[in-house]
C-alpha positions as CSV (number, residue, x, y, z in Angstrom):
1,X,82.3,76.2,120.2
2,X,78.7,75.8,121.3
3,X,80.0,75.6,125.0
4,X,82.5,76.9,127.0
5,X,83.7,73.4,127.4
6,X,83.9,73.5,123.4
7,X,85.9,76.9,123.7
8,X,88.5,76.1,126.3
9,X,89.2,72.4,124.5
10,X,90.1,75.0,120.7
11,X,92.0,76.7,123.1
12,X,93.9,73.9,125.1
13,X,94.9,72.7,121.2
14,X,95.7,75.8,119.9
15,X,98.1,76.0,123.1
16,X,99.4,72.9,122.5
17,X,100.5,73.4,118.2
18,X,102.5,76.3,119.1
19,X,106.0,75.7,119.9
20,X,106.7,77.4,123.8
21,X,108.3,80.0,123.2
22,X,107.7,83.7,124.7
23,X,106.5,84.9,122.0
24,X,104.1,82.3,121.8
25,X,103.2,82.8,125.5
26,X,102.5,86.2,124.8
27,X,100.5,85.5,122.1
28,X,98.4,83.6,124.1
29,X,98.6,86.0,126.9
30,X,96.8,89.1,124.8
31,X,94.4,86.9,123.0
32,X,92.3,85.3,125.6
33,X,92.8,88.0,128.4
34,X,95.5,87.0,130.8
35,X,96.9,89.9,133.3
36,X,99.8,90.4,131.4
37,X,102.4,93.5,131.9
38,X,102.8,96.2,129.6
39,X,105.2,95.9,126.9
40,X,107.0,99.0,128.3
41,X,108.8,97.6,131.3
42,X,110.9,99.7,133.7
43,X,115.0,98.5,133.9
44,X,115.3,95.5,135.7
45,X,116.0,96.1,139.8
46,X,117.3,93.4,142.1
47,X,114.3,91.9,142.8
48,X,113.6,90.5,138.7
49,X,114.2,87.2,137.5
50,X,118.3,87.3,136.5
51,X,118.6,84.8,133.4
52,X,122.1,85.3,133.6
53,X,122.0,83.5,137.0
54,X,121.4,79.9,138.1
55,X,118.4,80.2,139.9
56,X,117.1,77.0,142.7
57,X,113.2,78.4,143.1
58,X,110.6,78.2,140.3
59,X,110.1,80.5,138.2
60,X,107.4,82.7,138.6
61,X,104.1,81.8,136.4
62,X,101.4,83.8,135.2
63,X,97.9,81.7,134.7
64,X,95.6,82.2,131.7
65,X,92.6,82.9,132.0
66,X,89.4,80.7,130.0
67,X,87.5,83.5,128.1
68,X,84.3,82.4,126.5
69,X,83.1,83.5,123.3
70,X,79.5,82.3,122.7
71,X,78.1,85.9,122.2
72,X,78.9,89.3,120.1
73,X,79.5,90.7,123.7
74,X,81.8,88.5,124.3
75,X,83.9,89.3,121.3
76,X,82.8,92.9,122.0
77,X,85.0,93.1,125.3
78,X,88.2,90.6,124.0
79,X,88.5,92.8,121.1
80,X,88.3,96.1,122.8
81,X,91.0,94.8,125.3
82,X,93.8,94.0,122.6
83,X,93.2,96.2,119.8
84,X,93.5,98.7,122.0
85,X,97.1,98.1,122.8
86,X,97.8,95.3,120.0
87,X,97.9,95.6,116.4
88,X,94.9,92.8,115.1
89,X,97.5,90.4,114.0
90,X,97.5,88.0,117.2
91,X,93.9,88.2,117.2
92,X,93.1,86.7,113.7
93,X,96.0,84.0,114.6
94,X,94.2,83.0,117.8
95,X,90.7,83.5,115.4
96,X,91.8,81.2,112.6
97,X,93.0,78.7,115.3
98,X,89.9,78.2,116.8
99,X,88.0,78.5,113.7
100,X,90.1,75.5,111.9
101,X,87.1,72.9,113.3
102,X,84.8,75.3,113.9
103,X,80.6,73.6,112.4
104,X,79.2,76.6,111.6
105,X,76.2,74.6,110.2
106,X,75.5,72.8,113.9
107,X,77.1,75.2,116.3
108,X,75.7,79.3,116.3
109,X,78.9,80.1,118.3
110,X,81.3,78.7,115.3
111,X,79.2,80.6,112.9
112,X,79.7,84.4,115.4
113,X,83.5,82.8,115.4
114,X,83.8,83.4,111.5
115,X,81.1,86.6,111.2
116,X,83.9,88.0,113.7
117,X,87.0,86.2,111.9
118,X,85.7,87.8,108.3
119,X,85.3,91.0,110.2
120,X,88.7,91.7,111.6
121,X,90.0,90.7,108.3
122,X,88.1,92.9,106.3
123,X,89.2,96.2,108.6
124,X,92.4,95.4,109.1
125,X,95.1,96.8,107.1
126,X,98.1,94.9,105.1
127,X,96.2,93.1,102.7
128,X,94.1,90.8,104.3
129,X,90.9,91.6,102.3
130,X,91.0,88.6,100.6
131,X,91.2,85.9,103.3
132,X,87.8,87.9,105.3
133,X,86.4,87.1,102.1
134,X,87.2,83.3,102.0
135,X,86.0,83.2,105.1
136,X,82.7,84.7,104.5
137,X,82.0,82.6,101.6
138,X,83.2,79.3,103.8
139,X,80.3,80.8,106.4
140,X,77.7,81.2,103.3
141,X,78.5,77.7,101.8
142,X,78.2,75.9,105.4
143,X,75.3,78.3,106.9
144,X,73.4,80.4,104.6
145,X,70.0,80.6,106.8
146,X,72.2,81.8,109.4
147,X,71.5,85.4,110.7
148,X,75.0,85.6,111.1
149,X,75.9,85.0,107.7
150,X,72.6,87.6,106.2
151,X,74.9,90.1,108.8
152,X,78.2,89.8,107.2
153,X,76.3,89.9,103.5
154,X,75.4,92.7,104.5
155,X,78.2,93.9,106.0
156,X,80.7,93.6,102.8
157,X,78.6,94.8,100.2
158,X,78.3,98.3,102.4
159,X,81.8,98.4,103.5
160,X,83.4,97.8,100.2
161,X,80.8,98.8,97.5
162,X,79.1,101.6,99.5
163,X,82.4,102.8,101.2
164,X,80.2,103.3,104.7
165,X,82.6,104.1,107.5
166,X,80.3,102.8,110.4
167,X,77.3,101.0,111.2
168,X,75.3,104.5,110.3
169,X,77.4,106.3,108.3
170,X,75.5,105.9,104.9
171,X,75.7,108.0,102.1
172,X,74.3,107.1,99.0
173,X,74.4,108.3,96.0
174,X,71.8,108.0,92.7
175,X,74.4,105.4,91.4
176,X,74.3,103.2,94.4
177,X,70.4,102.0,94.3
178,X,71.3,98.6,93.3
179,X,74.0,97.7,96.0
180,X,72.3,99.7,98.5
181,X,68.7,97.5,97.7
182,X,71.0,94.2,98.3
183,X,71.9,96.1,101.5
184,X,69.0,96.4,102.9
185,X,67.4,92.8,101.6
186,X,70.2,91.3,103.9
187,X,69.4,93.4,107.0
188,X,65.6,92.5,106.1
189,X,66.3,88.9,106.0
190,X,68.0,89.4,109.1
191,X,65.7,90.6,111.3
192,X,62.9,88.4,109.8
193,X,65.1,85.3,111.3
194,X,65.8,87.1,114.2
195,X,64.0,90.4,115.2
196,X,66.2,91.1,118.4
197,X,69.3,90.2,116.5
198,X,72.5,92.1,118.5
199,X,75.4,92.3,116.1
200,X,79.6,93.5,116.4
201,X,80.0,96.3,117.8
202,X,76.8,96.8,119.1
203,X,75.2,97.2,116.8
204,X,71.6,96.6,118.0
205,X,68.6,95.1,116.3
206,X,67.4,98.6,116.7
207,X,70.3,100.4,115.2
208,X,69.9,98.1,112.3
209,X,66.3,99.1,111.9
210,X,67.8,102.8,111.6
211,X,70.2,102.0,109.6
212,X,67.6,100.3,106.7
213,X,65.6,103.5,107.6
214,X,68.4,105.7,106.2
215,X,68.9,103.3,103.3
216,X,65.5,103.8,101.9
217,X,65.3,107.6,102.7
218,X,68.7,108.0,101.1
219,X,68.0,105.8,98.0
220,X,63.8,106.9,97.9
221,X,62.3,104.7,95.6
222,X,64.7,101.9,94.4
223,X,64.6,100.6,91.5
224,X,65.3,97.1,92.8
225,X,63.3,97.0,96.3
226,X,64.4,94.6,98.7
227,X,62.6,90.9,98.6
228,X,59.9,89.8,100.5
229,X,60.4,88.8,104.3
230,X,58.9,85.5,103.7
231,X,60.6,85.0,100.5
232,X,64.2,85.1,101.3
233,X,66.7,85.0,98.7
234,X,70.2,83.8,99.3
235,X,72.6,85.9,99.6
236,X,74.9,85.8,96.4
237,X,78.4,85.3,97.6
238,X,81.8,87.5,95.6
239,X,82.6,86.5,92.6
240,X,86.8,85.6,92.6
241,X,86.9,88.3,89.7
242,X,85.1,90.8,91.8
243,X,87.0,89.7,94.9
244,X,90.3,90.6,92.7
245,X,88.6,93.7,91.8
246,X,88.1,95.2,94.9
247,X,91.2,94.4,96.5
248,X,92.8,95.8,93.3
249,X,91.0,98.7,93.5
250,X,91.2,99.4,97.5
251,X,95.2,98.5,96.7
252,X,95.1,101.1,93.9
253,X,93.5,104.2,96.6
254,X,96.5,103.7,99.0
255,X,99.3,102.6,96.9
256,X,102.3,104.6,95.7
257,X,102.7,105.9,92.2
258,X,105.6,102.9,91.8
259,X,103.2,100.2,93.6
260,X,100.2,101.3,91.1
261,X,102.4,101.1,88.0
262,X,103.1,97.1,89.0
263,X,99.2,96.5,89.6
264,X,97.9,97.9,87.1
265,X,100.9,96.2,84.9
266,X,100.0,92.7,86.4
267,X,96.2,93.9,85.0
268,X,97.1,94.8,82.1
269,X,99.0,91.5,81.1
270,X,96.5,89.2,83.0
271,X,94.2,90.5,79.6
272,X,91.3,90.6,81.9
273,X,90.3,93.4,81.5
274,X,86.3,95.1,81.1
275,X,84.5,93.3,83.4
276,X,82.4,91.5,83.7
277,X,81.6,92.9,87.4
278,X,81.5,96.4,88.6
279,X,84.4,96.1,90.7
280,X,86.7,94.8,88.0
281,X,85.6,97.2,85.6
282,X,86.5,100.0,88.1
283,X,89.4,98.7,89.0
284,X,90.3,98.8,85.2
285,X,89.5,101.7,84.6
286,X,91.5,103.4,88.0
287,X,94.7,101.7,86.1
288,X,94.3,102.4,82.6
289,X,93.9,106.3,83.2
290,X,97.0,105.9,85.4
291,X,98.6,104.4,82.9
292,X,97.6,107.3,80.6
293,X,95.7,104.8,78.0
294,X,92.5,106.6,77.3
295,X,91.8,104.7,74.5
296,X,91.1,101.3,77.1
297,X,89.8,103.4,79.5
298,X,86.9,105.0,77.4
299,X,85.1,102.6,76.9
300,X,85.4,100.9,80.3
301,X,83.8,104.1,81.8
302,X,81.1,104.2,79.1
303,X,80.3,100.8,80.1
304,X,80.2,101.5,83.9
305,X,77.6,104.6,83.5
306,X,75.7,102.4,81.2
307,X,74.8,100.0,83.9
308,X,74.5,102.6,87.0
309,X,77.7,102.0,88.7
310,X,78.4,103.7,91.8
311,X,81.1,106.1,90.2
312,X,81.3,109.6,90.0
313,X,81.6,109.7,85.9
314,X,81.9,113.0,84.9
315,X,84.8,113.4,87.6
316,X,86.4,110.0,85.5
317,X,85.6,111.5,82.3
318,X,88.0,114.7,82.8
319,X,90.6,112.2,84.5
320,X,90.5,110.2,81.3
321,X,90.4,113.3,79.0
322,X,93.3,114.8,80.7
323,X,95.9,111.9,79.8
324,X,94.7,113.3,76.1
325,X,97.6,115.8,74.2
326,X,95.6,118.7,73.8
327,X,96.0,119.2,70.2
328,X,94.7,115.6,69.9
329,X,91.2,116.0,72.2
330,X,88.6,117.1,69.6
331,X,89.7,114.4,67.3
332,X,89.2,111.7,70.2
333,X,86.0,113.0,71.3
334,X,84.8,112.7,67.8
335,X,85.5,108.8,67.9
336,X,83.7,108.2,71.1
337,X,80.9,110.3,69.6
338,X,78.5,107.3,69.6
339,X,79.8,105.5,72.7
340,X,79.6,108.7,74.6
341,X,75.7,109.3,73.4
342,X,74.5,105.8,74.0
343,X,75.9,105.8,77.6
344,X,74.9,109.4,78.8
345,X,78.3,110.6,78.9
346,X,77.9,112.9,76.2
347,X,76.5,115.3,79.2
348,X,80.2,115.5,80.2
349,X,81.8,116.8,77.8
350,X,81.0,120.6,78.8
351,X,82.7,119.9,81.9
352,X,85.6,118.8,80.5
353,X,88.8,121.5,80.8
């Protein structure tokens, strides 16, 4: 991958394991940018290829075109072209081909191959969370000084723990200092490796440098300010327990009542429960209030304001409150009266209905 030689010889292979078949033609055809006709064909006139008919000429051939992808431009323009018309399922097929020998450690281009991989993974829908995550951590493990790797740090922790919808579409929130701080150490370590740093999407060195701008406006004074430029730290990688987490939890937000009751079941008998990370701990507590067990759920919300998560938790505390018989409220509260002073929550209890 650190030539276009490199790119077209993943590509002749990746030709060359699938069995040739349309489908796989066609595969081919939308990936790496061939001319190829629009899935909505008029009705066959005379002049079409008959299959039903012997036929003495060849049959007509379309060629593929090489398309290099050695820059964030390149993917920019590939990606534009097929998701435009094509669901992103080819794409990561054709991705995770090429990326099956990709060096990120000796080759820049195989390390942009899996930022972009771990990308498309992470927005695409149907449960593919997980697998962007493997791959980030395989591009962490191989090349952690890479800038491409401080980007996609960077890039998770505000997706998924910030909820940003874009590369400047920050909001955060009092609860958020921490994650947004490890934010913005990632984008500083990035630019100290590479000022003029161009990343997906277009997303500029410059619009980077707004983006931390907005960070620290939005956050004022964290409490854990991003490390020094000449100090770099690693980036710590996902836990597997707060990889679980946060697909449970982004499972939870879009399931149906039938699909929650099964997660949070498979939860619930797992006994993991509590932690210790955020996202597991959140994604507890999302099922246990579900599941109308307050008496779990409590305390797993006492522990997340205790340590500043990002949650809203007086809006949890009436959610959790609610799943309480009325006649029986008073008497719980009175339980939880120490656990709700020592974490703060205490202060919710007026808003409660």
């Amino acid at each position: 991958m650190g030539s276009d030689v490199s790119t077209h010889r993943h590509l002749r292979d990746f030709a060359r394991r699938i069995p040739w078949q349309p489908i796989a033609a066609v595969a081919l055809c939308l990936s790496f940018g061939a001319a190829c006709a629009d899935e909505h064909r008029p009705p066959l006139s005379p002049e079409h290829v008959r299959l039903d008919q012997p036929r003495s000429a060849p049959l007509p051939t379309t060629a593929l075109a090489p398309v290099a992808l050695t820059t964030q431009a390149d993917f920019d323009a590939l990606e534009r072209s097929i998701l435009t018309r094509r669901r992103p399922d080819v794409l990561i097929d054709a991705y995770t081909a090429l990326a099956e020998g990709a060096e990120p450690a000796e080759r820049d281009a195989d390390a942009l191959l899996l930022q972009r991989l771990a990308i498309l993974l992470i927005d695409s829908r149907g449960g593919r969370l997980t697998q962007g995550l493997e791959v980030a951590e395989r591009l962490h493990r191989s090349a952690p000084a890479s800038p491409h790797n401080h980007y996609l740090q960077a890039y998770i922790r505000r997706t998924l723990l910030l909820g940003a919808a874009g590369p400047d579409a920050l909001v955060v929130e009092r609860p958020h200092k921490e994650v947004a701080a490890l934010v913005a150490g990632q984008f500083d370590k990035l630019l100290s490796a590479q000022p003029d740093y161009v990343g997906p999407r277009e997303h500029t060195a410059e619009t980077i440098r707004g983006t931390l701008a907005k960070l620290r406006t939005a956050t004022k004074a964290s409490e854990r300010p991003a490390p020094a430029a000449d100090e770099p730290e690693p980036p710590t990688p996902l836990t597997a327990g707060e990889i679980r987490g946060l697909v449970d939890l982004r499972g939870f937000q879009g399931a149906t009542d039938s699909e929650r009751k099964i997660l949070c079941r498979d939860r619930r008998d797992e006994k993991k429960l509590g932690g210790p990370s955020i996202a597991e701990r959140r994604a507890d507590l999302a099922c246990f209030t579900f599941l109308g067990d307050s008496a779990t759920a409590m305390p797993i919300l006492a522990s997340l304001k205790t340590d500043k998560a990002p949650i809203d938790a007086c809006a949890h505390f009436v959610q959790v409150t609610r799943t309480i018989p009325a006649g029986a409220l008073a008497g719980r509260l009175a339980e939880w009266d120490a656990v709700l002073k020592s974490s703060g929550l205490d202060a919710c209890v007026s808003a409660t209905p």
